[in-house]
C-alpha positions as CSV (number, residue, x, y, z in Angstrom):
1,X,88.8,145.4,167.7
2,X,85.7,144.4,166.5
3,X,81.7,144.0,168.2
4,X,81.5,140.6,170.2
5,X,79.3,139.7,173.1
6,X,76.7,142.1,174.7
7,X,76.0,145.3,173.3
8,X,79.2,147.8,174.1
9,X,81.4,144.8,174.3
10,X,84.7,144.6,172.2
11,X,87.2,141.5,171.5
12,X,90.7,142.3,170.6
13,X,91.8,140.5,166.9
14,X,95.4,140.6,164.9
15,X,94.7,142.4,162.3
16,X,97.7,140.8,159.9
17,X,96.0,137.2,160.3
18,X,92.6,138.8,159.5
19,X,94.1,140.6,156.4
20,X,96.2,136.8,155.5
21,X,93.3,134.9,155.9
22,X,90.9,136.6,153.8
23,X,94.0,137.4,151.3
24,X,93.8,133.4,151.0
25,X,89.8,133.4,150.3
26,X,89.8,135.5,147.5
27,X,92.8,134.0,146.1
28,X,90.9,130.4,146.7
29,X,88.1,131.7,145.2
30,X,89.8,133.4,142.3
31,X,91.5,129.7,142.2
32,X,87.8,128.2,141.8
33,X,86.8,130.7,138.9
34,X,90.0,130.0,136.7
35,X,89.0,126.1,137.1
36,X,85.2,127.1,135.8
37,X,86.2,129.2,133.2
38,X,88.6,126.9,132.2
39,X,86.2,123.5,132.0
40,X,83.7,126.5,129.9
41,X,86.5,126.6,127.3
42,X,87.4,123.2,127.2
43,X,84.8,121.7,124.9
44,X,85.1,117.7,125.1
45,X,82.4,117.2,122.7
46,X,83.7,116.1,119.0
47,X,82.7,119.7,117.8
48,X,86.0,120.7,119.4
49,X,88.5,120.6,116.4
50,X,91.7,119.8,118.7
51,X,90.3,116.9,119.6
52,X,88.0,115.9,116.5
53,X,91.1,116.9,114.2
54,X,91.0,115.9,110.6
55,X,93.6,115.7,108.2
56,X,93.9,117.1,104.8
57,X,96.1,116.3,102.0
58,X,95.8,119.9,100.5
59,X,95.7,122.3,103.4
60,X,98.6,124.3,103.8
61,X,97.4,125.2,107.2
62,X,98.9,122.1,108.9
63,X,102.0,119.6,108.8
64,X,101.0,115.6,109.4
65,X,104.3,114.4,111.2
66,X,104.6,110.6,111.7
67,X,107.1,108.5,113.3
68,X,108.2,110.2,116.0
69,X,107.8,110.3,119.9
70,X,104.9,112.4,120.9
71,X,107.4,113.4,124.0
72,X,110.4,114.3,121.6
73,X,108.0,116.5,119.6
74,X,106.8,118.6,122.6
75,X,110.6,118.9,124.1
76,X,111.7,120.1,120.5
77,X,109.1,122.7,120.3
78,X,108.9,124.0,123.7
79,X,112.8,124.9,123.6
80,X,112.5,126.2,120.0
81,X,114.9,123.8,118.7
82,X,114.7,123.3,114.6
83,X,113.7,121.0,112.7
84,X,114.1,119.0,109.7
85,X,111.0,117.8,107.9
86,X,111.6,115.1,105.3
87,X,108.7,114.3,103.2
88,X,107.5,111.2,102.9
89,X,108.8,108.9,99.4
90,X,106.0,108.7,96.7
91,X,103.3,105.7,97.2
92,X,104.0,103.4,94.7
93,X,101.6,103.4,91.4
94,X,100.4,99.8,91.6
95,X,101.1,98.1,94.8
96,X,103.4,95.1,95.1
97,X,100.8,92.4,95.6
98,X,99.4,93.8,92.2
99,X,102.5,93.9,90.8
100,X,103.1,90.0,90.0
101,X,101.5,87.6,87.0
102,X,99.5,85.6,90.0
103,X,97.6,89.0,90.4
104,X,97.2,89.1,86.5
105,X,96.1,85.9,86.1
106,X,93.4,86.1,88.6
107,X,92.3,89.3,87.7
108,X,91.5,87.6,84.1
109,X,90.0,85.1,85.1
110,X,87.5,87.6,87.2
111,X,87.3,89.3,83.9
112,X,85.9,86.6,82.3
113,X,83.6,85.1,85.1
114,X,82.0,88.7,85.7
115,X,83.1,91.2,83.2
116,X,80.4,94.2,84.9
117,X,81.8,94.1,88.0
118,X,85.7,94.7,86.7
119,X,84.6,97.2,84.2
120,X,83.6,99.4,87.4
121,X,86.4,98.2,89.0
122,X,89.5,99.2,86.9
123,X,89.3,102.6,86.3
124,X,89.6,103.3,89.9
125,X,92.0,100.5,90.5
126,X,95.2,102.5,89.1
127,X,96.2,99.5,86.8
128,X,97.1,100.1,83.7
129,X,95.4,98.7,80.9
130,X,98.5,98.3,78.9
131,X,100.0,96.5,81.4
132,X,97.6,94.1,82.1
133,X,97.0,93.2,78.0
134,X,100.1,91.2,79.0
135,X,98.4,88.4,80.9
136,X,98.9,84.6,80.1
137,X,96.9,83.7,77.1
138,X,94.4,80.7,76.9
139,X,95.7,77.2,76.6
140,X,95.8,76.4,73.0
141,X,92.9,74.0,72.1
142,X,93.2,70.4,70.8
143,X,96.8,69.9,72.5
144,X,98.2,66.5,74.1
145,X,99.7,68.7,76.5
146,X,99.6,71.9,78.6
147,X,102.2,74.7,78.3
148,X,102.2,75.9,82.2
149,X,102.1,79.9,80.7
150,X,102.2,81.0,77.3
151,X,102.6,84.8,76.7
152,X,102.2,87.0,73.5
153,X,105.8,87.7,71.8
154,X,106.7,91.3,71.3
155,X,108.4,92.6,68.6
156,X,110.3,95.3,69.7
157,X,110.4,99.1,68.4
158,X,114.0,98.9,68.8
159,X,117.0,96.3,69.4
160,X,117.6,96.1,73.0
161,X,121.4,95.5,74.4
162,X,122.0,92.3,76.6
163,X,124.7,91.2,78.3
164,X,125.2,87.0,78.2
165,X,127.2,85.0,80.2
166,X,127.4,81.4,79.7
167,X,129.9,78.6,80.7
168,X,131.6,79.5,77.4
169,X,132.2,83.5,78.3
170,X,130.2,86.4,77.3
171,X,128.3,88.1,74.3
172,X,127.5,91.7,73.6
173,X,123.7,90.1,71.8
174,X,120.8,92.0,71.0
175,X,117.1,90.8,71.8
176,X,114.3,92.0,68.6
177,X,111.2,90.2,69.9
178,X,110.7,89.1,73.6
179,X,107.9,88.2,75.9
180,X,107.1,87.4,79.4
181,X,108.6,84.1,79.2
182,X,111.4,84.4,76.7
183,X,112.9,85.7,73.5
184,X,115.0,85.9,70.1
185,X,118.3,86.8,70.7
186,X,120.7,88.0,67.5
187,X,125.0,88.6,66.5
188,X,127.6,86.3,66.8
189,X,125.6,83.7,68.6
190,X,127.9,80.9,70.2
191,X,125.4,79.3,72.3
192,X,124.1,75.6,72.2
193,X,120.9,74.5,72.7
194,X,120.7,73.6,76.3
195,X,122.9,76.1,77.3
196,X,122.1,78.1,80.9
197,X,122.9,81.2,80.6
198,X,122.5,84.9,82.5
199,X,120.9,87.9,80.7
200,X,121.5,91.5,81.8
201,X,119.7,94.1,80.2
202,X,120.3,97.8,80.6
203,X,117.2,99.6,81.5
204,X,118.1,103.4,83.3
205,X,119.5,103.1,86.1
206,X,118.7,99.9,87.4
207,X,119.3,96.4,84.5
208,X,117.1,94.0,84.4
209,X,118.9,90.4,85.4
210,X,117.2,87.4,84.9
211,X,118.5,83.1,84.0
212,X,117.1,81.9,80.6
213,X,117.7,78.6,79.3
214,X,118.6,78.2,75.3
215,X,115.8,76.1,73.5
216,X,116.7,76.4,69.8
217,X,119.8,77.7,67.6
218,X,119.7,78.9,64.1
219,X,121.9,81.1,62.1
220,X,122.9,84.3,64.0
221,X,120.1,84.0,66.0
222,X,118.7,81.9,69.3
223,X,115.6,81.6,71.3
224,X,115.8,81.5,75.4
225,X,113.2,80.9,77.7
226,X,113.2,82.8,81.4
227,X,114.0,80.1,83.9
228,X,114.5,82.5,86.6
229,X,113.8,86.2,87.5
230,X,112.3,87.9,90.9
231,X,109.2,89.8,91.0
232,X,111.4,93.5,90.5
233,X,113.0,92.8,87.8
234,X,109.8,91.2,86.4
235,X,108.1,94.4,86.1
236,X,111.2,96.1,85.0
237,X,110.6,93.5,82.2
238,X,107.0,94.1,81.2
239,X,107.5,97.5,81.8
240,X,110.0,97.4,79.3
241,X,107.6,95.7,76.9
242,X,104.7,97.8,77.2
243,X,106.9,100.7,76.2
244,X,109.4,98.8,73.0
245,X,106.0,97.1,72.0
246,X,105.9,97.5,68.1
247,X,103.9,94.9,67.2
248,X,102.8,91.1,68.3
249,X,104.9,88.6,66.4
């Protein structure tokens, strides 16, 4: 019972559904204070590191995952499955678009239009210098006609192995001077001028394959110009140059 009404009067009450009903306010209001204390810890400001989270390629405090479901993620971790992590393959040296003569040839030509702003820009560019020596040369003055690219010849440190194959069979030849747009070939030449032919040249794992074209024959010897070679194997090739060159010949 509890005071109601005039002074002396009681009211009868259920005692169970007084005791429920305030067992529901405090757990309401215990409900509230979570909530509170819960929007206190939540910083949404970008001084919150969850949410303003940068990466670093030297912590070992962190793993940067990429290319997978957020979902999957969560679902793998929360039911403490393993996983495999794979890292990621190296980034190429020089990329691709850098990696062809059009680049090269540009790049000169920036060279000589304003040669202060590439000497700031190539030490940080991750060329290499070596690489780059083998850019087209100038036209040759005082010509009746315009050779499309002309490249400095190589003579090589060593005799490099190529494989020929022809319309009249192949040749087991070896190349002592090369370039970027052909070469001198040497042995038991039996090639006429004219002739198409396919070059394979061992280099590691992976050959270098290009077409050539025979523009003169002399005595155990023959000179071939590249008709034909994609942009791989093409810096396979002045790969291979930078590293046989010997001297220019």
């Amino acid at each position: 019972m509890s005071p109601a009404g005039p002074r002396g009067a009681f009211r009868v009450v259920d005692g169970d559904a007084a005791r429920a009903a305030g067992t529901a306010d405090i757990a309401e209001m215990v409900r509230q204070g979570i909530r509170k204390a819960q929007d206190k810890l939540i910083d949404l400001s970008l001084r919150n590191g969850m949410l303003n989270f940068k990466h670093s390629e030297t912590s070992a405090r962190h793993v940067r995952i990429i290319d997978e479901p957020i979902a999957f993620l969560v679902d793998a971790l929360s039911s403490g499955r393993s996983l495999d992590i794979l890292p990621l393959p190296p980034v190429e040296e020089v990329p691709r678009d850098e990696d062809t003569d059009k680049f090269r040839t540009q790049l000169k030509a920036a060279k000589e239009i304003d040669p202060e702003w590439l000497a700031a820009f190539l030490p940080k560019s991750g060329l290499d210098p070596e690489l780059l020596a083998l850019a087209p040369l100038d036209p040759l003055p005082d010509r009746d006609f315009v050779r499309y690219r002309r490249y400095r010849r190589t003579k090589l440190s060593r005799s490099v192995p190529a494989m020929v194959s022809s319309a009249h069979g192949k040749q087991s030849l070896t190349i002592d001077v090369m370039s970027l747009d052909g070469g001198l070939i040497s042995g038991d030449v039996q090639l006429a001028v004219g002739t198409s032919a396919s070059l394979k040249i061992p280099n590691g794992l992976r050959s270098i394959n290009a077409q050539a074209v025979v523009r003169f024959v002399r005595s155990h010897q023959a000179g071939f110009e590249w008709v034909g070679m994609d942009l791989e194997d093409r810096a396979k090739l002045r790969k291979l140059l930078v590293s046989l060159s010997d001297r220019v010949a």
